[in-house]
C-alpha positions in Angstrom: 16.7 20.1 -131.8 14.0 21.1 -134.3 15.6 21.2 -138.5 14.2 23.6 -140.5 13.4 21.5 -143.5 15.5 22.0 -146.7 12.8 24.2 -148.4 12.1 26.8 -145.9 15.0 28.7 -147.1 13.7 29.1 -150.6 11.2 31.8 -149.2 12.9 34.1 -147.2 13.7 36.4 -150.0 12.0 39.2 -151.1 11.4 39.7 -155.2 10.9 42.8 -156.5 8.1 41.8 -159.1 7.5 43.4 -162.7 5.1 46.3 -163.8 6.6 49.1 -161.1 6.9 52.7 -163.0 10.6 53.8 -163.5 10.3 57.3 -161.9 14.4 57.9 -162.5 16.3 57.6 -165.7 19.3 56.6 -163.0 19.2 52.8 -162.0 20.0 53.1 -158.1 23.2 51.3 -157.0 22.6 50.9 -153.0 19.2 49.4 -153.3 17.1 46.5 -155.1 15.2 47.3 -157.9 13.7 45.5 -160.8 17.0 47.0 -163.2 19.6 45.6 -161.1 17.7 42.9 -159.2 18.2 40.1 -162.5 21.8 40.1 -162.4 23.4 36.8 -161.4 22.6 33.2 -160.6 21.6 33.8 -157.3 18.5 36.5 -158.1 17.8 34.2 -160.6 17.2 31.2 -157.8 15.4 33.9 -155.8 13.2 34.7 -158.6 12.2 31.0 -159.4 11.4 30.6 -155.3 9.2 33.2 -155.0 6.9 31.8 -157.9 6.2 28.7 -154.6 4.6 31.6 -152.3 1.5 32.0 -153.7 0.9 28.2 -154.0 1.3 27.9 -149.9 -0.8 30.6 -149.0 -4.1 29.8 -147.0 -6.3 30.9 -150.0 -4.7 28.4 -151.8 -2.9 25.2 -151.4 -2.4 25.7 -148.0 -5.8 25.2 -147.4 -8.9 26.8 -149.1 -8.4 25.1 -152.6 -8.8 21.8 -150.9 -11.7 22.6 -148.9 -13.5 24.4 -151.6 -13.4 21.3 -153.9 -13.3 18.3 -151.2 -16.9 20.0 -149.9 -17.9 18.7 -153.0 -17.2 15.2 -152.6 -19.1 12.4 -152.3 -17.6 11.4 -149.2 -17.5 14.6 -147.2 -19.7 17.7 -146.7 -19.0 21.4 -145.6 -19.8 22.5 -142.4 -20.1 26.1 -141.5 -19.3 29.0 -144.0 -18.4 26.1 -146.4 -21.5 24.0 -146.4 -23.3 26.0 -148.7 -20.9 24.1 -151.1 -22.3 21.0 -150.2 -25.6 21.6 -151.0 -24.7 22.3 -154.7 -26.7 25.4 -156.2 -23.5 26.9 -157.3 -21.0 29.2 -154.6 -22.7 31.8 -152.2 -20.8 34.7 -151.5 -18.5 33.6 -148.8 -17.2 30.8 -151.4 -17.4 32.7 -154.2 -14.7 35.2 -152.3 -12.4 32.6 -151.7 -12.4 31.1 -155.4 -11.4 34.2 -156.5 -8.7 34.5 -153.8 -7.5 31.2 -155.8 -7.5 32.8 -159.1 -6.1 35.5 -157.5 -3.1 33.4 -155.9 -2.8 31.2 -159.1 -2.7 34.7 -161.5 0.2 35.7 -159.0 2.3 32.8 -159.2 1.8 32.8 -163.6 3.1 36.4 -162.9 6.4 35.2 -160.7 6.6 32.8 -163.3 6.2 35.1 -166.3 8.9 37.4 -164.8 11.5 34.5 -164.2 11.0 33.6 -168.2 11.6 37.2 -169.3 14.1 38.2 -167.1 16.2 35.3 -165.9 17.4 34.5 -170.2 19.3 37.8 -169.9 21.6 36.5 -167.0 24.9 35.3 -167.7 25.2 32.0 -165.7 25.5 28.0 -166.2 23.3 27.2 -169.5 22.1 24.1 -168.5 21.4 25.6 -164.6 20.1 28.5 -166.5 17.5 26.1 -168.4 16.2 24.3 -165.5 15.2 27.2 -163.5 13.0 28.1 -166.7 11.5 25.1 -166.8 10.6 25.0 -162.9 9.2 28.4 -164.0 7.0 26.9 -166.6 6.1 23.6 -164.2 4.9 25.8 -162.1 2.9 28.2 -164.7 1.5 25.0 -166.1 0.2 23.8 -162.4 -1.3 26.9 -161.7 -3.0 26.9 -165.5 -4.0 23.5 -164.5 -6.2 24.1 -161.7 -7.6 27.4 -163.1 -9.0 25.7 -166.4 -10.5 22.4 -164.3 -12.3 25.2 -162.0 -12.9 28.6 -164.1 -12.6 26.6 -167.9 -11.2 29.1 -170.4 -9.2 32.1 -168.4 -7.2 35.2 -170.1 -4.1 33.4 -171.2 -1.2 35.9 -170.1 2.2 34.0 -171.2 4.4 37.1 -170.2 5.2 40.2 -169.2 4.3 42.3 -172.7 1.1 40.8 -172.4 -1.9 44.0 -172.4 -4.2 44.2 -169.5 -7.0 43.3 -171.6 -7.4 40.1 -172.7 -10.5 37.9 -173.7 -10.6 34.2 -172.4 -8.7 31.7 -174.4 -10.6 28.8 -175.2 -10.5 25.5 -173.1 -8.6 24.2 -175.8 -6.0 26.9 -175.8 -5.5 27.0 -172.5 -4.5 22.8 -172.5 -2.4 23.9 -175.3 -0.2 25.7 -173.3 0.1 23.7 -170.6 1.0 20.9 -172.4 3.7 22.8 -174.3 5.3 23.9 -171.0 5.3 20.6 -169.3 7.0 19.0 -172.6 9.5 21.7 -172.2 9.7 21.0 -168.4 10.0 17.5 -168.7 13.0 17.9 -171.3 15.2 20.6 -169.0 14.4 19.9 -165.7 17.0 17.6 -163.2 15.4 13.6 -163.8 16.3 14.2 -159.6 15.0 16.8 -157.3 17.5 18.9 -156.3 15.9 20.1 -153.2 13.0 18.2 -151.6 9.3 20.3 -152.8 11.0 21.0 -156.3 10.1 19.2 -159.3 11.8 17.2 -161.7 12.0 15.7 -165.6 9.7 12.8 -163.9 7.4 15.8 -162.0 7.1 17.3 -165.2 5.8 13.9 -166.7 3.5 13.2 -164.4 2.0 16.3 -164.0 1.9 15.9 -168.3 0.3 12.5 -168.1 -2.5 13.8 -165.2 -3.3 16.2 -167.7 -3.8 13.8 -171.0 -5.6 11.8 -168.4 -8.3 14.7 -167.5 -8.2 15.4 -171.6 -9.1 11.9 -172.9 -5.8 11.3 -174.8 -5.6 7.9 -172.9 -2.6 6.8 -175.4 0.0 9.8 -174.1 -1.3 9.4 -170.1 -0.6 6.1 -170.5 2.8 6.3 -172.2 4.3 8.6 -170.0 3.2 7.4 -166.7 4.3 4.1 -168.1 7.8 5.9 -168.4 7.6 7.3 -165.2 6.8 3.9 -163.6 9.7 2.4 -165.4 12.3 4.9 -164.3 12.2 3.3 -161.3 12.9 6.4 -159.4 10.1 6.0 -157.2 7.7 3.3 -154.9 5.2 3.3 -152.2 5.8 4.0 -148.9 5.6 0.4 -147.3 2.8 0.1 -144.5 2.2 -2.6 -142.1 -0.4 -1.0 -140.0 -2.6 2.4 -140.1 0.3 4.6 -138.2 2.6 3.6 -140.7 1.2 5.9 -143.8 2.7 8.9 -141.1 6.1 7.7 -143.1 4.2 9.5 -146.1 1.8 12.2 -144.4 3.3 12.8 -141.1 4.7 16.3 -140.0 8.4 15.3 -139.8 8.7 13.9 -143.0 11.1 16.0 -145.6 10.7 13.5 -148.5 9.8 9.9 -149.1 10.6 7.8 -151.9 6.9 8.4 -152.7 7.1 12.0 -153.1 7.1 13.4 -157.0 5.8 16.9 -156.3 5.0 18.1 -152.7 4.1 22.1 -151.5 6.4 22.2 -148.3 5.3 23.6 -145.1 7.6 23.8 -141.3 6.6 23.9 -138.0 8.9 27.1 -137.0 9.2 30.5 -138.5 4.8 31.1 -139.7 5.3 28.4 -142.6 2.9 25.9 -141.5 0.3 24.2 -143.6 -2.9 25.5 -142.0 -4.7 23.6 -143.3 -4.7 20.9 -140.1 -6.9 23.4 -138.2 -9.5 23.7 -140.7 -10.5 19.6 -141.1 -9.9 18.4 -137.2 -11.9 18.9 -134.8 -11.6 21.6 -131.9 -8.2 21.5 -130.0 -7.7 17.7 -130.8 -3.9 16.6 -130.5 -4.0 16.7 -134.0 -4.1 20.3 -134.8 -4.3 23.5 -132.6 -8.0 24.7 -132.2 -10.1 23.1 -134.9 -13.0 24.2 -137.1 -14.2 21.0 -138.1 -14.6 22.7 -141.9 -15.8 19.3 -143.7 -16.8 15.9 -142.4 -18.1 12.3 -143.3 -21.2 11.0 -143.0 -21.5 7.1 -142.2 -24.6 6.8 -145.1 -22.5 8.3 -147.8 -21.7 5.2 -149.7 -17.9 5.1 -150.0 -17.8 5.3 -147.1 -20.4 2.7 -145.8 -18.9 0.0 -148.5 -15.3 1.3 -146.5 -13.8 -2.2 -145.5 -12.3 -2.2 -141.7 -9.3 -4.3 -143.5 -8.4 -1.2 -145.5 -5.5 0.6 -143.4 -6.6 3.8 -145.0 -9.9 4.0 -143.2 -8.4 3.9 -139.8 -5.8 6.3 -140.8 -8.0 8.7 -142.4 -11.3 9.0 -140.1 -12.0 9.2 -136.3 -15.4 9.9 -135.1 -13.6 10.5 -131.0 -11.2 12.3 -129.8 -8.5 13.0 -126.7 -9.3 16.8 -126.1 -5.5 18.6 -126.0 -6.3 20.3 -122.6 -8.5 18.5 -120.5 -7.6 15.0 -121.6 -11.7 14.2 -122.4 -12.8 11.7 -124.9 -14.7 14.3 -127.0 -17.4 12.5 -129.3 -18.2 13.8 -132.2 -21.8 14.9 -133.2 -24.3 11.7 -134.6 -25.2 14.2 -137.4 -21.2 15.1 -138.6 -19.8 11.6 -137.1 -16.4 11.7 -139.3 -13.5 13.8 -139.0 -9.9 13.3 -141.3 -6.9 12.5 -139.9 -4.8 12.4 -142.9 -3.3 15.5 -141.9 -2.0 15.7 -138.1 1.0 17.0 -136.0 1.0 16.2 -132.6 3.6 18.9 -131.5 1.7 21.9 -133.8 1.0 24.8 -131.1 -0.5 27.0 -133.6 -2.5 27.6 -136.5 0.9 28.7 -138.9 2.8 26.0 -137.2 2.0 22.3 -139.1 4.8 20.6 -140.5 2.9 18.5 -142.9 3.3 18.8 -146.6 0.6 19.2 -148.9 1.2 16.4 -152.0 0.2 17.5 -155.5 2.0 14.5 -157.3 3.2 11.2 -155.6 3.8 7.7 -156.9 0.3 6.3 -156.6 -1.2 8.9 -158.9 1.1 7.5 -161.5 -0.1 3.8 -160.8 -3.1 4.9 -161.0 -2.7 7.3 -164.2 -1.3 4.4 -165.7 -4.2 1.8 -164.6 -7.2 4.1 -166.0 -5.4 5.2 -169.1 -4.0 1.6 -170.2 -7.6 0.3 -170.2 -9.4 2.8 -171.7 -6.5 3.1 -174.6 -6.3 -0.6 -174.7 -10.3 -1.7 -174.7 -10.3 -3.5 -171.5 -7.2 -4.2 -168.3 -3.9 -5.6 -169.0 -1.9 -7.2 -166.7 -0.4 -4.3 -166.3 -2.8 -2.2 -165.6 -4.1 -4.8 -162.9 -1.2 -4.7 -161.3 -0.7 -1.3 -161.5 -3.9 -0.8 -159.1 -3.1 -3.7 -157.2 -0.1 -2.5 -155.9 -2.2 0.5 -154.4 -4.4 -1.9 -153.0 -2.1 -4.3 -151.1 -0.4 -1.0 -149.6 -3.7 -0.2 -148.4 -4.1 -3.6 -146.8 -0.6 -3.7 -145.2 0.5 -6.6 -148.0 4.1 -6.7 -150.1 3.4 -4.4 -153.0 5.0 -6.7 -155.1 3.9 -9.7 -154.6 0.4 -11.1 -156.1 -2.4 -11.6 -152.8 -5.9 -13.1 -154.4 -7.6 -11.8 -151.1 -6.6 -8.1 -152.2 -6.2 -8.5 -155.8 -8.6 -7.1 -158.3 -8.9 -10.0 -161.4 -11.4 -10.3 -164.1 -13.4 -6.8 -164.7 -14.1 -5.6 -167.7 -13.7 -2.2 -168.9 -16.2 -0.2 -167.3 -16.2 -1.9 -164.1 -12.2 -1.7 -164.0 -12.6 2.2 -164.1 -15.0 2.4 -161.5 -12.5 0.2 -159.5 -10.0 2.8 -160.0 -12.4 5.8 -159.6 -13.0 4.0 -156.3 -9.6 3.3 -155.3 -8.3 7.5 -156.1 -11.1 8.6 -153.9 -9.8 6.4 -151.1 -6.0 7.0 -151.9 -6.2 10.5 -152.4 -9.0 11.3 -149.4 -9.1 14.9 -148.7 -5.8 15.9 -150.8 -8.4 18.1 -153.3 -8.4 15.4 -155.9 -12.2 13.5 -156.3 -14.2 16.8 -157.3 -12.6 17.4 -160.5 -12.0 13.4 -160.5 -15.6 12.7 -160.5 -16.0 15.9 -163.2 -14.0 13.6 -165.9 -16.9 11.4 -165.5 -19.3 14.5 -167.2 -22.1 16.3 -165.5 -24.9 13.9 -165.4 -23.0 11.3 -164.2 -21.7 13.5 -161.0 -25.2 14.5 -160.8 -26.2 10.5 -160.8 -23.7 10.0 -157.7 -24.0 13.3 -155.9 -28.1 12.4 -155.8 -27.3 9.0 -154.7 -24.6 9.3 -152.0 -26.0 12.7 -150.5 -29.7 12.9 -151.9 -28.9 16.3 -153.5 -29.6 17.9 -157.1 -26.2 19.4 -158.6 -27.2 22.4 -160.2 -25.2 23.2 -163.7 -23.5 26.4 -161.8 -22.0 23.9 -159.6 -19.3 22.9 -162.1 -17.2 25.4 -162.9 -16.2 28.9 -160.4 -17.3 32.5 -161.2 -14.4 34.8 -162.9 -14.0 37.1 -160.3 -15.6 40.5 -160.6 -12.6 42.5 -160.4 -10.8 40.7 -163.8 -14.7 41.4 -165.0 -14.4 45.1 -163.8 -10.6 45.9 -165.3 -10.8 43.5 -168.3 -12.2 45.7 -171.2 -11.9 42.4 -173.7 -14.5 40.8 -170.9 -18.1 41.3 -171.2 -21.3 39.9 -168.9 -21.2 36.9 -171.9 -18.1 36.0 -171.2 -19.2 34.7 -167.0 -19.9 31.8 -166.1 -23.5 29.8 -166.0 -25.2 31.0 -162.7 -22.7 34.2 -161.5 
């Protein structure tokens, strides 16, 4: 019999959002409303749980964000409406909708999260329960600041619910600001455990903290705290002996792993599927329902020609044939789009809303390889540490004892600049097609995505490329906005 997982329940409530116009002095008794809605511990929970909906929405996490950013990878392309992505002159219109249907899903979440830290301070409950659903609040705020700075830079900064309408962009700067002071607060008052699998904890908090002083430079605090998370101990890699096995961390029935730090959560029953299976399998494989084949890998593009067969990952993540779900053909693929992903698959999903599989923001091999990057730029050059730190990832990939040292696996004597590369390398193959190398390969600075872009796919990044349009309507009903204040290209 099918289990709904633990976090489906957290969105079947309905939460009566800020900003509605009080139309009677008289606060109705038999009916929600936003006066008598913040009232006890448990419309506090509900508040917090809604903040998760706009995250798992199609237009966002559940599938488009990845999409929009993985087309820009130098391992996959975009096929139909999304490869004008791929061909790097900035986003047509089609794309250019469905960035601001991110912004638009991100701004709702900060919203949800804005309410639950004016609103939930008021109630009377458990202090210390109390402070943790504020700082979920804020880890969540912070996420959602996260991706809209790497993909718009400087956005409006709205920290509550006083905030006006109009408001100019904060700076770059300002906007980093903030997110690091909410994950500091996050990281003090959240549980150091989940409570419920798909929420975050102190250690979440830290992670997400140390990702970001990894995108900022500050190699010295991303290695420090992912250093702490790593000696917590809370967490370790999924152990595989052959390609299936990475299922234990992908796969559709999974609730948690011991890899898991920070996962959106998705179920096969009940419309809360992650939808974003149909969009990158082919059409009606056994993997997903229909199929749109969205992006694909080329054999030429250089990570991965240079792919080894020994690495688990590679048979786990592409297929270029197929078992057709009706007909039980071998369906090839096409010569010119030879490379599906098969990260992502449930066998038993009979509908485009009905995937089981999680979508991971934060899991324990980011923080190995946070901590590998960071401890050799901080330090001048790899530590043992920060060998093994990668190494571990590396012998997972190759079905070897993560803990034990394997020369044939083993990464030894690099120096600085070719130990980053090494881990540049080993995130783009570790985190294939969970919306990670486009804004990894944008720490690297424009010319040098430009440099890899024109070697792996023979393309010319133009500068509009880099960063997403500010959607016309925030330029419409934002009076502090002006034409200067878009982005290059839009």
């Amino acid at each position: 019999m099918y289990t709904m997982k633990p976090f489906q329940y957290l969105f079947i409530v309905m939460l009566f959002l800020a900003g509605c116009a009080k139309t009677l002095e008289e606060v109705p008794s038999d009916r929600l409303s936003e006066e008598n809605f913040y009232q006890t511990e448990q419309d506090a929970e509900a508040a917090v749980n809604a903040i998760y909906a706009p995250f798992r929405e199609l237009g966002y996490y559940g599938g488009f964000y990845m999409l929009l950013t993985e087309s820009c990878s130098d391992y996959a392309n975009g096929r139909g409406s999304f490869a004008p992505v791929s061909e790097y002159n900035g986003l047509d219109g089609a794309n250019i909708a469905r960035a601001e249907t991110i912004w638009t899903l991100a701004y709702r979440a900060i919203l949800r999260a804005n309410t639950v830290l004016d609103k939930v301070p008021n109630i009377a409950m458990d202090e210390a329960g109390k402070a943790a659903l504020l700082a979920e609040a804020r880890f969540l705020r912070a996420l959602a600041y996260f991706d809209l700075v790497r993909n718009f830079a400087g956005v409006p900064l709205r920290q509550s619910l006083n905030d006006p309408t109009d408001m100019p962009r904060s700076s770059v700067e300002e906007v980093y600001q903030f997110i690091i002071a909410d994950l500091e607060i996050a990281g003090n008052d959240l549980p150091n455990i989940a409570t419920v699998p798909g929420r975050p904890s102190a250690l979440a908090a830290k992670t997400l903290l140390a990702y970001v002083y990894l995108t900022l430079e500050n190699w010295e605090a991303a290695r420090d705290l992912s250093n702490e998370v790593i000696r917590a101990g809370t967490y370790q890699l999924v152990p595989v002996a052959e390609a299936e096995d990475f299922d234990n961390l992908f796969g559709a029935g999974v609730t948690s792993s011991p890899e898991e730090i920070f996962s959106f959560k998705y179920s096969s029953s009940g419309g809360q599927g992650f939808q974003y299976l149909v969009y990158i399998h082919g059409e009606n494989t056994l993997y997903a329902p229909y199929g749109f084949r969205t992006i694909y890998a080329r054999e030429t593009f250089p990570l991965i020609a240079n792919w080894s067969d020994d690495d688990l990952r590679k048979a786990f993540n592409l297929y270029g044939s197929y078992v057709h779900r009706n007909s039980g053909a071998l369906v090839q693929l096409p010569s010119n789009e030879p490379y599906q992903f098969k990260k992502f698959s449930d066998l038993s999903s009979v509908a485009v809303d009905a995937s089981g599989n999680d979508m991971p923001v934060l899991r324990y091999a980011d923080v190995l390889l946070i901590y590998a990057e960071a401890a050799s730029q901080a330090e001048g050059g790899p530590s043992p540490a920060a060998f093994e730190a990668i190494n571990q990832v590396r012998r997972r990939a190759y079905g070897a004892n993560t803990q034990v040292a394997n020369p044939a696996i083993d990464l030894a004597g690099l120096d600085q600049a070719a130990f980053r590369n090494a881990v540049f390398e080993e995130r783009a193959y570790e985190f294939m097609v969970e919306g990670k190398r486009w804004n990894d390969l944008k720490r690297l600075g424009n010319d040098r995505v430009k440099e890899i872009i024109r070697t792996a796919k023979g393309k010319e990044v133009s500068d509009s490329q880099f960063l997403w349009p500010i959607p016309k309507a925030e330029m419409d009903n934002n009076n502090a906005l002006d034409a200067n204040d878009q982005n290059l290209g839009y």
